[in-house]
Structures are given as structure tokens and as C-alpha cells.
Rosetta silent file (secondary structure, phi, psi, omega in degrees, C-alpha in Angstrom):
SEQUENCE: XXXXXXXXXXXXXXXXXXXXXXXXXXXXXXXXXXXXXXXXXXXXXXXXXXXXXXXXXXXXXXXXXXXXXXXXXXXXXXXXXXXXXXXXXXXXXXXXXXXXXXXXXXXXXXXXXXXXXXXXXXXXXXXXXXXXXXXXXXXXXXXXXXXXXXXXXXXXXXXXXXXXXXXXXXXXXXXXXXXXXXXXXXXXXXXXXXXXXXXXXXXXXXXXXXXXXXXXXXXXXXXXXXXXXXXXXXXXXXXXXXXXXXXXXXXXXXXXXXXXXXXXXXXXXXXXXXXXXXXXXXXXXXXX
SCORE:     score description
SCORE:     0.000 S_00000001
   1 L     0.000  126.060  165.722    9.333   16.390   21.778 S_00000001
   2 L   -52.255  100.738 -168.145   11.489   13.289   20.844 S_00000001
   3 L   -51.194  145.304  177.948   10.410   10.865   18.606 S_00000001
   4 L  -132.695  164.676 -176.702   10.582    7.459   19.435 S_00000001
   5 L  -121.555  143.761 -171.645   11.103    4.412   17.629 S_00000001
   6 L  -123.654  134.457 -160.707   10.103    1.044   18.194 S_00000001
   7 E  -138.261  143.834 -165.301   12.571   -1.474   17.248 S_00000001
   8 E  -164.127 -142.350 -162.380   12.622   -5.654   17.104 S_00000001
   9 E  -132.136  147.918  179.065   13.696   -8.762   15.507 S_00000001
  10 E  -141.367  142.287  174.541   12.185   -9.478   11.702 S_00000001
  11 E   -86.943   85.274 -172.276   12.319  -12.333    9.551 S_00000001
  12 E  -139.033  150.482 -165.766   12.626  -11.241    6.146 S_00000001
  13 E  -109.151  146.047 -173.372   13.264  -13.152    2.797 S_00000001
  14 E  -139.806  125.560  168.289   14.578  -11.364   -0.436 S_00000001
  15 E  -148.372  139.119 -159.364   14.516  -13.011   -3.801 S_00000001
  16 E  -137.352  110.862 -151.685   15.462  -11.861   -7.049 S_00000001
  17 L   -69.840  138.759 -145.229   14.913  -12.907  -10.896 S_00000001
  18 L  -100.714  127.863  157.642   18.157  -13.737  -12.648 S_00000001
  19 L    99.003  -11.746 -158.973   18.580  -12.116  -16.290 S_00000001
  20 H   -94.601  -19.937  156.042   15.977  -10.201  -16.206 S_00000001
  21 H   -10.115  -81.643 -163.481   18.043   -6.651  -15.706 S_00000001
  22 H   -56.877  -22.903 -179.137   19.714   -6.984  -18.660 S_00000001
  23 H   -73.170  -46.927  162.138   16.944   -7.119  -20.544 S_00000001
  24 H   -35.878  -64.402 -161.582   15.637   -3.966  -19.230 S_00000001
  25 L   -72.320  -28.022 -179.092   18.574   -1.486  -19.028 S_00000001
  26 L   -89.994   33.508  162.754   19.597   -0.577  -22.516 S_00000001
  27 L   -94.947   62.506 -157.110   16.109    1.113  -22.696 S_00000001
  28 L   -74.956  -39.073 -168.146   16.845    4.753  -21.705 S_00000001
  29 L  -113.943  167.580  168.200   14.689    7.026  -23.922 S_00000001
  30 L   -88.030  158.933 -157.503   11.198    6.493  -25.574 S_00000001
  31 L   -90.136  149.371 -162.368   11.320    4.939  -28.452 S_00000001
  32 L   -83.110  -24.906 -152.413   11.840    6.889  -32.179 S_00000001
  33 L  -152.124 -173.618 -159.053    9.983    4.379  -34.336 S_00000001
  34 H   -88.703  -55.682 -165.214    7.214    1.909  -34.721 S_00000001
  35 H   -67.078   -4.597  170.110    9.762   -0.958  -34.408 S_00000001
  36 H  -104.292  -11.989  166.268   11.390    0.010  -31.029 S_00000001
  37 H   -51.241  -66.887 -143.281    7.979    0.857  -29.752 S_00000001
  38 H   -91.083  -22.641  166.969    6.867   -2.409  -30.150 S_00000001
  39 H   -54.909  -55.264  166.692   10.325   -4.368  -29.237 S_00000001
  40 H   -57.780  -12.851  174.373    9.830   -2.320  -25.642 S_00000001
  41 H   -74.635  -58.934 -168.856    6.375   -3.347  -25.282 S_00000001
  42 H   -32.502  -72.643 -161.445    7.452   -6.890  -26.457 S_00000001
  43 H   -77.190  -11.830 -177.115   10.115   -7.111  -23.308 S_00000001
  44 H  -103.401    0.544  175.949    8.276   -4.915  -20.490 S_00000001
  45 H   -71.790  -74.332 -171.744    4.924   -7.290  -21.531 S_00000001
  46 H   -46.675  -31.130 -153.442    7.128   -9.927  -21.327 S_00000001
  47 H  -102.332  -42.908 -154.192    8.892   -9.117  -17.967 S_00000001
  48 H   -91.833  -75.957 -172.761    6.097   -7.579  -16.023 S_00000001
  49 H   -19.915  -99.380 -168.453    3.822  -10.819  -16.617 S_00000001
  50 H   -35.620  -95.942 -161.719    6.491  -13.181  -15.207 S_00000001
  51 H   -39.317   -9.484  167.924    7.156  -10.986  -12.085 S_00000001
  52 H   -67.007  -59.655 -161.036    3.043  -11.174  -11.580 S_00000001
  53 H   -63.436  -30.491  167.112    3.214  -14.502  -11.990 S_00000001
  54 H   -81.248   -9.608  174.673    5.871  -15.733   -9.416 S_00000001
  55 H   -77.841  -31.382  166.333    4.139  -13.319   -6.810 S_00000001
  56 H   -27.943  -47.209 -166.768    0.989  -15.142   -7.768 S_00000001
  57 H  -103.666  -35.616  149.557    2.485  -18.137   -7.320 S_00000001
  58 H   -63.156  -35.300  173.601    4.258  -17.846   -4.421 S_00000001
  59 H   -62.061  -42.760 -169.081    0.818  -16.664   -2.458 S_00000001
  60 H   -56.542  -63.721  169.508   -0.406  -19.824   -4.126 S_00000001
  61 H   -33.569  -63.771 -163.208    2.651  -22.159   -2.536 S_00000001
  62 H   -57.193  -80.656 -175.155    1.849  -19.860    0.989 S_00000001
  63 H   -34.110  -45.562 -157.923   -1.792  -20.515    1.050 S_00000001
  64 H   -79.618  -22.314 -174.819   -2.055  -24.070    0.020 S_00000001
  65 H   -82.216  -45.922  149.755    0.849  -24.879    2.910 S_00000001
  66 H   -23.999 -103.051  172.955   -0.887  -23.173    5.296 S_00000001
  67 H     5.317  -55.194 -154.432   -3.852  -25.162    4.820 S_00000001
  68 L   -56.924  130.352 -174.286   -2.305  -27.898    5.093 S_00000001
  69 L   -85.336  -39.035  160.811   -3.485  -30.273    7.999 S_00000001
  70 L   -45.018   18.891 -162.633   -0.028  -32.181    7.980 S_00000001
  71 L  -106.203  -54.918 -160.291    1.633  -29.001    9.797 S_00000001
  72 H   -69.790  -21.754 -175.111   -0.514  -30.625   13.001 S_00000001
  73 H   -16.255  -43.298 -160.222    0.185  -33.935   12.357 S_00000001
  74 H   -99.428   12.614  158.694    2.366  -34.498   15.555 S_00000001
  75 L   -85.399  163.489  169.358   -0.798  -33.013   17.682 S_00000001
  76 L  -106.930  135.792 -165.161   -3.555  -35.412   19.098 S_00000001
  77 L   -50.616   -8.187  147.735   -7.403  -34.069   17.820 S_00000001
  78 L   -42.046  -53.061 -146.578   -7.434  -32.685   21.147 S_00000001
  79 L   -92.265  -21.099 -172.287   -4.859  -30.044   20.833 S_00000001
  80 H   -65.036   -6.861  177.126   -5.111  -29.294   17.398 S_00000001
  81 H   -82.570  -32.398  162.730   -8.120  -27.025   17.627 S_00000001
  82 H   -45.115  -74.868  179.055   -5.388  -25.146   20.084 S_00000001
  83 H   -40.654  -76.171 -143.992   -2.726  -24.994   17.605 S_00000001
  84 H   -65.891  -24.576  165.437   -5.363  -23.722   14.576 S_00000001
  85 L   -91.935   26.885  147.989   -6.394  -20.635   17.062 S_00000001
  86 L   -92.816  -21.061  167.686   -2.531  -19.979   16.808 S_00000001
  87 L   -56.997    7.789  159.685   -2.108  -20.402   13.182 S_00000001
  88 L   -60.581  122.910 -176.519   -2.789  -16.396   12.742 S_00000001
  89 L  -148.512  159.567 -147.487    0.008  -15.743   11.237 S_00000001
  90 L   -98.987  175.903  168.141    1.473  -12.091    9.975 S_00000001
  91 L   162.805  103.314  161.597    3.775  -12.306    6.405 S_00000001
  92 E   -66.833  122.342 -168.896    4.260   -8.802    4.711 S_00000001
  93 E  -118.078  154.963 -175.855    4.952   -8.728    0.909 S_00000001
  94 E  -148.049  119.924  162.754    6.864   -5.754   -0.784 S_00000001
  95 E  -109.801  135.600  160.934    7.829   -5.893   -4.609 S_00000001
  96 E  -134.432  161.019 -152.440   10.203   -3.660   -6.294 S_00000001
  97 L   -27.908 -154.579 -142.016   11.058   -4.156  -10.228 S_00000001
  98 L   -76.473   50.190 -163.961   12.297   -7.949  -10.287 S_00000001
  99 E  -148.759  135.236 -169.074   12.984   -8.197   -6.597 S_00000001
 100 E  -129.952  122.541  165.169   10.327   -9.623   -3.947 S_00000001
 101 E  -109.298  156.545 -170.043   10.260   -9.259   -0.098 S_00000001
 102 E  -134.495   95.439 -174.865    8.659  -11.316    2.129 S_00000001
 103 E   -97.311  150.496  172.900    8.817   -9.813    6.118 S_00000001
 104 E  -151.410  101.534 -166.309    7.625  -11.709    9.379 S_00000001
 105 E   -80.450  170.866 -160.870    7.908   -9.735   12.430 S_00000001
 106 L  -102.678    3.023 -162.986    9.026  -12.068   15.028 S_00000001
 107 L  -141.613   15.754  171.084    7.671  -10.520   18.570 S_00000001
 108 L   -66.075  -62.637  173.874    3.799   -9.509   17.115 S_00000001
 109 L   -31.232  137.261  168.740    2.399  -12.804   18.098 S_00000001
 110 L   -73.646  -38.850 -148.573    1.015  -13.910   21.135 S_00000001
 111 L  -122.416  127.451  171.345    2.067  -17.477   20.282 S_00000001
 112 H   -39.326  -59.470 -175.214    6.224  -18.387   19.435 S_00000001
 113 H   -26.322  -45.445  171.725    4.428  -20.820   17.566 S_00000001
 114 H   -74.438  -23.933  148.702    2.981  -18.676   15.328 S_00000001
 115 H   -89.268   16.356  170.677    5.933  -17.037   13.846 S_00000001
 116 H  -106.234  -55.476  169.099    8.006  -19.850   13.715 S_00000001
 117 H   -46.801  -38.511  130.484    5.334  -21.454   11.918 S_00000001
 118 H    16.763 -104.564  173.582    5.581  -18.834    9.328 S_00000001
 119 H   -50.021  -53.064 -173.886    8.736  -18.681    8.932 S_00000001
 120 H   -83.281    6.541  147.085    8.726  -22.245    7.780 S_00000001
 121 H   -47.036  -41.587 -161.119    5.720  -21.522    5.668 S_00000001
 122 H   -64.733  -66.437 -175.202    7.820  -18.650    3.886 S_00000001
 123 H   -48.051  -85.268 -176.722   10.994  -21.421    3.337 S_00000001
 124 H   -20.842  -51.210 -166.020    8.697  -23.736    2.167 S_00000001
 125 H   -88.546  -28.144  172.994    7.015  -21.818   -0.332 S_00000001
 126 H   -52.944  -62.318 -153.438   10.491  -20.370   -1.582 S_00000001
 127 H   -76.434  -26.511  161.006   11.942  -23.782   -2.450 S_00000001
 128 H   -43.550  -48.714 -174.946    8.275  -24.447   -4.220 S_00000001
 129 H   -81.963    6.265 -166.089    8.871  -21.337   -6.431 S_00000001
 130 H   -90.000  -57.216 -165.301   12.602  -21.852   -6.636 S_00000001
 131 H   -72.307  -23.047  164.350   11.955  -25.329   -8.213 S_00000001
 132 H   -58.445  -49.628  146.512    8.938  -24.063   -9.875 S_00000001
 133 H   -39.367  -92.261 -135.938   11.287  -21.004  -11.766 S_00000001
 134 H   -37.569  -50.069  177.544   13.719  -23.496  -12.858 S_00000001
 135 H   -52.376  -29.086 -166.394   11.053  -25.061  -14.589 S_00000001
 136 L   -94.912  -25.382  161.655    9.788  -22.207  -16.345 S_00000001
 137 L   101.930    7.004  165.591   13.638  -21.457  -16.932 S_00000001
 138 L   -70.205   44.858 -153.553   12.999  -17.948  -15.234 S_00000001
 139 L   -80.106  149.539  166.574   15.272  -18.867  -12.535 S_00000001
 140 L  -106.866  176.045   90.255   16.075  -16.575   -9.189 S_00000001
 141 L     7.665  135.409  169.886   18.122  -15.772   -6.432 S_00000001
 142 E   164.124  179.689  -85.536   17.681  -14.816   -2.995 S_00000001
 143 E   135.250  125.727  168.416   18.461  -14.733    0.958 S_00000001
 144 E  -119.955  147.089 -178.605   16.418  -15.469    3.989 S_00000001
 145 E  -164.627  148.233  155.277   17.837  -13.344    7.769 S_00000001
 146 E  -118.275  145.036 -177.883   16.250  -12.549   10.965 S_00000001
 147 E  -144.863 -176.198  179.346   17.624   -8.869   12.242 S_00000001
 148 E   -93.115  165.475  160.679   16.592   -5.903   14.075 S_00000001
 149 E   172.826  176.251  146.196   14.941   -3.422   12.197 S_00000001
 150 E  -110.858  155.069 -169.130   11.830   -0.858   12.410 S_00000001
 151 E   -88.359  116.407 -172.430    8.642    0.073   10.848 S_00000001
 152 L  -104.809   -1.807 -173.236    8.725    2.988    8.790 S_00000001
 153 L   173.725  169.630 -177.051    5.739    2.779    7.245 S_00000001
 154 L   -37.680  146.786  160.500    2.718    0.335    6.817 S_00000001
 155 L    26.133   30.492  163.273    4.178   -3.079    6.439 S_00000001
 156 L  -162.193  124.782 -151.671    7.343   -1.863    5.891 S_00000001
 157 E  -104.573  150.186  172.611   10.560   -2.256    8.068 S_00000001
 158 E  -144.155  157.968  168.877   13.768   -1.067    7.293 S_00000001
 159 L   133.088 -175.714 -141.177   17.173   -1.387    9.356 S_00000001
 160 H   -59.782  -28.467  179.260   20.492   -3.330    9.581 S_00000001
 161 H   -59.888  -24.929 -156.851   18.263   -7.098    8.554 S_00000001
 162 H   -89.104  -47.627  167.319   17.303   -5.465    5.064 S_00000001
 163 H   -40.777  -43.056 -171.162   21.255   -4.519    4.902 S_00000001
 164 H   -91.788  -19.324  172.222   22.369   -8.069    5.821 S_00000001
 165 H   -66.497  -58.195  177.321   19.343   -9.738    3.588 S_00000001
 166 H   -55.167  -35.989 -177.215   20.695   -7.741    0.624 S_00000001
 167 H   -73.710  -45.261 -174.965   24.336   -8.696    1.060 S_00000001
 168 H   -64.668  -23.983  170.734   23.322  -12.294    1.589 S_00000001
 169 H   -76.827  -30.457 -155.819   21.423  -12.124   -1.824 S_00000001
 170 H  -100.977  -25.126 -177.025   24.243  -10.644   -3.632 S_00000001
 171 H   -99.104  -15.118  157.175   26.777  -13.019   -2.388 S_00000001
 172 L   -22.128  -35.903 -162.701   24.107  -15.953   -3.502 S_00000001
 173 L    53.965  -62.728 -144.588   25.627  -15.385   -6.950 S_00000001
 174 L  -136.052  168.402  166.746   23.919  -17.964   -9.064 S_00000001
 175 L   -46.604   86.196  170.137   20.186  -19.694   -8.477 S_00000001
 176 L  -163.993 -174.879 -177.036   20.134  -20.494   -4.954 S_00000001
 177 E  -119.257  118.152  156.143   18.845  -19.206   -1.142 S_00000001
 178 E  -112.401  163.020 -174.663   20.824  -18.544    1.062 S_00000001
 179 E  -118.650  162.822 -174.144   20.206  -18.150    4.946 S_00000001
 180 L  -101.116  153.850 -177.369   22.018  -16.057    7.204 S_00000001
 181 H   -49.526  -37.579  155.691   23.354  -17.075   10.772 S_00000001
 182 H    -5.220  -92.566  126.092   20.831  -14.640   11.880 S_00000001
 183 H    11.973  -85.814  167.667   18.416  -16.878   10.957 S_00000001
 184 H   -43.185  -49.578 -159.356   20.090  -19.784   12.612 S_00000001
 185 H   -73.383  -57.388  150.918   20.905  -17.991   15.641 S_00000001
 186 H    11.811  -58.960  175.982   16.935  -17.504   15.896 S_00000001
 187 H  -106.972  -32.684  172.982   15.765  -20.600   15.862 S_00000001
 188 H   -50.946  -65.314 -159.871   18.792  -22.192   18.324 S_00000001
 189 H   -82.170   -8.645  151.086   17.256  -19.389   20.982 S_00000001
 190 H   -57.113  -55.008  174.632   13.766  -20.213   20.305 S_00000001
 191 H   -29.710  -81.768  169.943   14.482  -23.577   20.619 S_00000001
 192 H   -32.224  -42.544 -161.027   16.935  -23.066   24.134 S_00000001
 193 H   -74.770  -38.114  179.005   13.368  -21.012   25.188 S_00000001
 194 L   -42.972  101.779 -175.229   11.106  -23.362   24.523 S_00000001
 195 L   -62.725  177.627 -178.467    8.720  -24.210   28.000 S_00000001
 196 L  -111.840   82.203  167.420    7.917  -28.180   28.198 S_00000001
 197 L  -154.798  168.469  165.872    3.971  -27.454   27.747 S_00000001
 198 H   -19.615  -84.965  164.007    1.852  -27.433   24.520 S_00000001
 199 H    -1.350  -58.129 -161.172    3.256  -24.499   23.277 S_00000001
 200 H   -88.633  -35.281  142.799    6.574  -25.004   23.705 S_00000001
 201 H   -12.403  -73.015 -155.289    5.969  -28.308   21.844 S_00000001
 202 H   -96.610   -8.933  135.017    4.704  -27.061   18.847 S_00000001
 203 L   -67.951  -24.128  167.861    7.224  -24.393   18.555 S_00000001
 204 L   -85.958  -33.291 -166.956   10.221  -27.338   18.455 S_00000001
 205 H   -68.266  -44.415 -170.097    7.883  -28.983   15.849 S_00000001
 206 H  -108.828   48.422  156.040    8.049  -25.921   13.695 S_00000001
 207 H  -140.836   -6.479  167.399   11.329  -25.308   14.042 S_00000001
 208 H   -75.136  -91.751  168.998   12.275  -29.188   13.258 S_00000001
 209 H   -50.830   10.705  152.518   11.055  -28.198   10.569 S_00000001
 210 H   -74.125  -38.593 -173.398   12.441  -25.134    9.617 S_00000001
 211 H   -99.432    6.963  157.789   15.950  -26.708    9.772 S_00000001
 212 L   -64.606  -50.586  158.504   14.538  -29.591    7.761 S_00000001
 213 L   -54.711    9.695  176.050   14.559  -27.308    4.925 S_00000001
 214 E  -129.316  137.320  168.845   18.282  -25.774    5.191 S_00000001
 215 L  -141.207 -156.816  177.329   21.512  -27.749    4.712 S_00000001
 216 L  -107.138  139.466 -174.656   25.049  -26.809    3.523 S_00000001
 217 L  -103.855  172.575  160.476   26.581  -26.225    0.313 S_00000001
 218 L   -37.767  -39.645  166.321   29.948  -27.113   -1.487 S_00000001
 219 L   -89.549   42.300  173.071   31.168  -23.838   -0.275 S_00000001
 220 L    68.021   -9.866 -164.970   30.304  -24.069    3.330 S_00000001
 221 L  -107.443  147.861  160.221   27.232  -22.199    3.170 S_00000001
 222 L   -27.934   46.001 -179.776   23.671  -22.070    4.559 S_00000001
 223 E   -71.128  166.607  157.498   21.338  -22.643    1.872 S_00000001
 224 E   -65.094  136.511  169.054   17.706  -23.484    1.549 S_00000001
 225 L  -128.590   76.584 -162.922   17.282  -26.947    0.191 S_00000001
 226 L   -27.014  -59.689 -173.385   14.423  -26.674   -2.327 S_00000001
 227 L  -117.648   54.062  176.684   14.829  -30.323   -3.174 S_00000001
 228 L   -81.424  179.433 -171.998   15.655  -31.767   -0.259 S_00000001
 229 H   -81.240  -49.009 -168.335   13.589  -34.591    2.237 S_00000001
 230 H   -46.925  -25.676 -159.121   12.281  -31.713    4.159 S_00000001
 231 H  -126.951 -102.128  169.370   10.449  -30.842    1.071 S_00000001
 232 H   -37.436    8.607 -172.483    9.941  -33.929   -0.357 S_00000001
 233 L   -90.141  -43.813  179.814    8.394  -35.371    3.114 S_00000001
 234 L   -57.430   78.688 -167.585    5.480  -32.743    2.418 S_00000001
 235 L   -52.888  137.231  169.302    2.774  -35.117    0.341 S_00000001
 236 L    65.379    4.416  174.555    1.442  -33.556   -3.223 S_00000001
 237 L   -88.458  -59.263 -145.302    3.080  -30.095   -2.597 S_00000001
 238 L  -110.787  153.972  169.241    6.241  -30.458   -5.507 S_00000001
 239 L  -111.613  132.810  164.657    5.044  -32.762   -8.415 S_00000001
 240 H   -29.755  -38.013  153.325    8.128  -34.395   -9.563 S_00000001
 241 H   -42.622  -52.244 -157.881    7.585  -33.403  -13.161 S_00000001
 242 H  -106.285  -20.713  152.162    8.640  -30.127  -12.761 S_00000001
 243 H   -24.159  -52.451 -150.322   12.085  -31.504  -10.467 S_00000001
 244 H  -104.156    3.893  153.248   13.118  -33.440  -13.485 S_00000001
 245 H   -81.084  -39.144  176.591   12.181  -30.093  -15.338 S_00000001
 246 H  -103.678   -6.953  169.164   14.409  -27.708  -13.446 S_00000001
 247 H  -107.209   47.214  163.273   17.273  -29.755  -12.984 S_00000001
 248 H  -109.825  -29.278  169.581   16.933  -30.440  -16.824 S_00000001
 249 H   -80.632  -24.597 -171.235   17.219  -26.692  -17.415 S_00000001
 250 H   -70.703  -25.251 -159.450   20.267  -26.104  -14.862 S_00000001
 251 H   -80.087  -73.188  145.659   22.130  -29.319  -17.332 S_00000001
 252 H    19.810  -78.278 -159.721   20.856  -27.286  -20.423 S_00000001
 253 H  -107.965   -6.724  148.749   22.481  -24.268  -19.547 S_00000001
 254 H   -51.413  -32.797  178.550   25.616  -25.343  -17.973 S_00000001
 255 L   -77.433   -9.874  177.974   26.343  -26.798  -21.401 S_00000001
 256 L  -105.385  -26.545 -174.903   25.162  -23.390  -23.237 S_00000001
 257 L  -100.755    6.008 -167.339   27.254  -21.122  -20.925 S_00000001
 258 L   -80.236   -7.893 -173.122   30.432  -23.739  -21.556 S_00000001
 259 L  -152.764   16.033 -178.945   32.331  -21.938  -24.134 S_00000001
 260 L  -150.479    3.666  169.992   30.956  -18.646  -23.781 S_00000001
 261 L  -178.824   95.138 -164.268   30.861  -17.592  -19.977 S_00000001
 262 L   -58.144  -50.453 -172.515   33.229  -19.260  -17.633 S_00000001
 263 H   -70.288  -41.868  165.993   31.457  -17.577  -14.949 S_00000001
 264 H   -77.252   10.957  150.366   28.077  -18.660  -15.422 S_00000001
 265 H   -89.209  -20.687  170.014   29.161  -22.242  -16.187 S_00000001
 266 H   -55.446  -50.238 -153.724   30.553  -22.383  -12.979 S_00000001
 267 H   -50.291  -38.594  155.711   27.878  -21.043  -11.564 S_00000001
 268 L   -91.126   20.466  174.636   25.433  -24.004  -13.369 S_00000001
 269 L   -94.697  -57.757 -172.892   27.808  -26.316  -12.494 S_00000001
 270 H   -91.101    5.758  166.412   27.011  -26.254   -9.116 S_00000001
 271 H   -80.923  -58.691 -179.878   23.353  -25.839   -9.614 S_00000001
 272 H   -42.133  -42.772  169.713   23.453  -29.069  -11.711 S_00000001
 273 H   -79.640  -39.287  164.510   25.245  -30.902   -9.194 S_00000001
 274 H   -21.654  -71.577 -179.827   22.873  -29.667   -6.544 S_00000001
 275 H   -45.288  -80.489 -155.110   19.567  -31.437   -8.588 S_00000001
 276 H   -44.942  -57.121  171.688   21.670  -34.365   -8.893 S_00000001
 277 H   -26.031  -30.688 -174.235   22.454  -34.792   -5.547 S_00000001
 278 L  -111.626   -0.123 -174.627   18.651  -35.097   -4.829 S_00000001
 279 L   -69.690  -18.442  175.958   17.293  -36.747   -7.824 S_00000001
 280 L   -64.750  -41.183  165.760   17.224  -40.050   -6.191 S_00000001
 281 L   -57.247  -28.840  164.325   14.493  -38.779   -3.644 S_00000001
 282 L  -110.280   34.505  177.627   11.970  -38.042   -6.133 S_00000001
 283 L    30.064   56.427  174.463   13.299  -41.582   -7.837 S_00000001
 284 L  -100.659  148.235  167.287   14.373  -39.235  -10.828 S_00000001
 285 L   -97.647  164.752  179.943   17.561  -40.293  -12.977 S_00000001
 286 L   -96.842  145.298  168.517   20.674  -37.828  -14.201 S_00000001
 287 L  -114.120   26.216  164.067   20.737  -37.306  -18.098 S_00000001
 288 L   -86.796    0.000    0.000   24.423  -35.648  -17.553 S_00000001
């Protein structure tokens, strides 16, 4: 009898902590002595914690956005008791060693709404932990795509998006998100789909806001834009403090990497101009 496979469109986000590899990898064997015993505890202590702690903290960023009553804002106290029995909403998590996935299949729902809303939960909570990492100087990486793919196991999809997710992380280079056309293409045909009834409404609403939170970079590309208006529109989610904290660390280490690793001084060259570009929205000043 043939097996069959069920196959569909998934939203999934990939992100990935910068330096921490290196740290890792020249550890091959167990250690000979008391002092490399405790130097490998020292860095896999050190290592493991922080990867708890941004999944921690990302769930934190998810929940509290959820919550959030300002997602309804543009409903009248009629309909919003509508919308909130649509606000079920599916988001898979996967960790492997410093690398985090975040899947949302796109065709579970009964309501468009409800995966689109999601999705811009998921962006949203990225550029919280993006700017949140900076701060901590832990900074990551990462990719957002919607693709085909299938479920191979519980809550876990493989096929050509986790291929195109990966590449799109890898060509990221330096601390940033990027999104894939995928993605884009996604939300243009929800959008184009979109009936003119409640529904259909509140699926353009959360997809206005999905593309509030993506712009373009110096190099042409889709990114997420952690500290952007889309993100700063959003009362009491980013405290400003830690803004003027992560683009203090991107200045920091362009200037540390300047005479000792052309490529990662580019590479915090353009993070640094990134913050600046936006410090005037959280009425922050540049110290460059």
C-alpha cells in the first residue's frame, strides 16, 4: 500500500546565536585534568544558560503580545469577542544546539486571521529578542519564509521552506532577520483573498501589520525591522533602555573588530548604522 503524504504551506522562522560555535568546537575529547574539566563546565554552563534564556524569553515576548488588547484595537466591542474566539493560534518551537525554530502552519486554522495573526506575533517577538540580545551582547541571526513542506513527526515539518529558511539565515551574515519573498508572496495573496466581511477585515489588519515590521536594507534586502515604528507603535512592549543598550554594543564592537577583522567590522558597520537610523524614534541620541 502507498504511503501518502500530506503536504502545505508553513511559516517558519530560524534564528541563530552569533559566536557561540566557536566557543564550543575545540572541545573534542573529555577532559585530562581538573583544569580543563572545569574550563568545559565553565563554557557549556555558560552557553546552555543563555540558549534557555532567549527561548524563555522569546515565549515571554510571544505571550505578553498575544495578550495584548491593542491587536483588536481597530475592532468595535462588538466584534472583538469574534476576533478573541479566533485568536487560537498554533506556533511550534524546535531547538537544536544554538539554533531556534519557530513553525506556523498556514492552512490548520479555520480563521486566515488566525495565522496571519501569528505570524505577526512570531515577527514581533523576534525583533523584541533581537533588540533584547544586543543588549545582553549575545547577539543573533536569523530568517523568517513561508514554503511547502510536511510533517514528519509531531510538530515537526521538514521540506524545501526549512531548505530556503536555512539559506536565508546563512546569507543574513551578521545580526539581522531576514525575510524571504516567500514570505512576501504570502501575505500579497492573503491580502488579494481577502472577502470584504469581518474576517476578511481583520486579516488586512494583521497583515498591515506584518509588513509594518519589515523594510529594506542597504543591500536591497528584506529584513525585519526590530527598531522600527511598527515596533515602536506597540505601547510598553521595547523599553528604550535596552535600544540605547544594543545599539551601544553594535558601536562598541565595530570599533573592537576595526583593526583586527575587516569582516566583522563591516559587518557592525552596518548594524551600527541600522540603530542609528532609528534612534530618533525612541528620542535616543548617536554617541558615534
Amino acid at each position: 500500500m502507498a504511503k501518502t503524504i500530506k503536504i502545505g504551506y508553513y511559516f517558519v522562522a530560524f534564528i541563530d546565536i552569533v559566536g557561540q560555535r566557536d566557543r564550543l568546537k575545540h572541545w573534542t575529547k573529555l577532559p585530562s585534568n581538573d583544569g580543563e574539566r572545569e574550563n568545559v563546565k565553565r563554557v557549556l554552563l555558560d552557553t546552555s544558560e543563555y540558549v534557555r534564556e532567549l527561548r524563555v524569553k522569546f515565549d515571554e515576548y510571544f505571550e505578553a503580545i498575544a495578550a495584548s488588547t491593542s491587536l483588536l484595537d481597530h475592532l468595535t466591542p462588538g466584534q472583538r469577542a469574534w476576533a478573541e474566539q479566533r485568536k487560537k493560534m498554533t506556533l511550534w518551537r524546535r531547538g537544536f544546539t544554538d539554533s531556534y525554530f519557530m513553525t506556523i502552519p498556514c492552512g490548520y486554522e479555520s480563521s486566515w486571521g488566525a495565522h496571519s495573526l501569528a505570524i505577526y506575533i512570531c515577527l514581533f517577538s523576534i525583533c523584541g529578542l533581537f533588540i533584547w540580545a544586543l543588549a545582553k551582547k549575545r547577539p543573533f541571526r536569523g530568517a523568517a519564509e513561508v514554503g511547502l513542506g510536511t510533517e514528519i513527526s509531531e510538530q515537526e515539518v521538514y521540506g524545501p521552506v526549512n531548505v530556503r529558511v536555512s539559506e536565508l539565515e546563512t546569507d543574513a551574515g551578521y545580526p539581522r532577520i531576514v525575510v524571504g519573498n516567500g514570505l512576501l508572496n504570502h501575505l500579497d495573496d492573503l491580502d488579494e483573498r481577502c472577502l470584504d466581511n469581518l474576517e476578511g477585515k481583520h486579516t488586512k489588519h494583521c497583515i498591515q501589520d506584518c509588513r509594518s515590521l519589515i523594510t529594506i536594507d542597504h543591500t536591497d534586502t528584506p529584513i525585519l525591522d526590530p527598531m522600527g515604528e511598527g515596533v515602536k507603535s506597540v505601547k510598553g512592549a521595547i523599553d528604550p533602555r535596552m535600544v540605547k543598550l544594543a545599539y551601544e554594543f553594535a558601536v562598541r564592537q565595530e570599533k573592537f573588530f576595526g583593526h583586527s577583522n575587516e569582516k566583522l567590522h563591516k559587518y557592525y558597520n552596518h548594524l551600527r548604522k541600522y540603530c542609528e537610523s532609528r534612534l530618533a524614534l525612541w528620542n535616543l541620541g548617536s554617541t558615534h
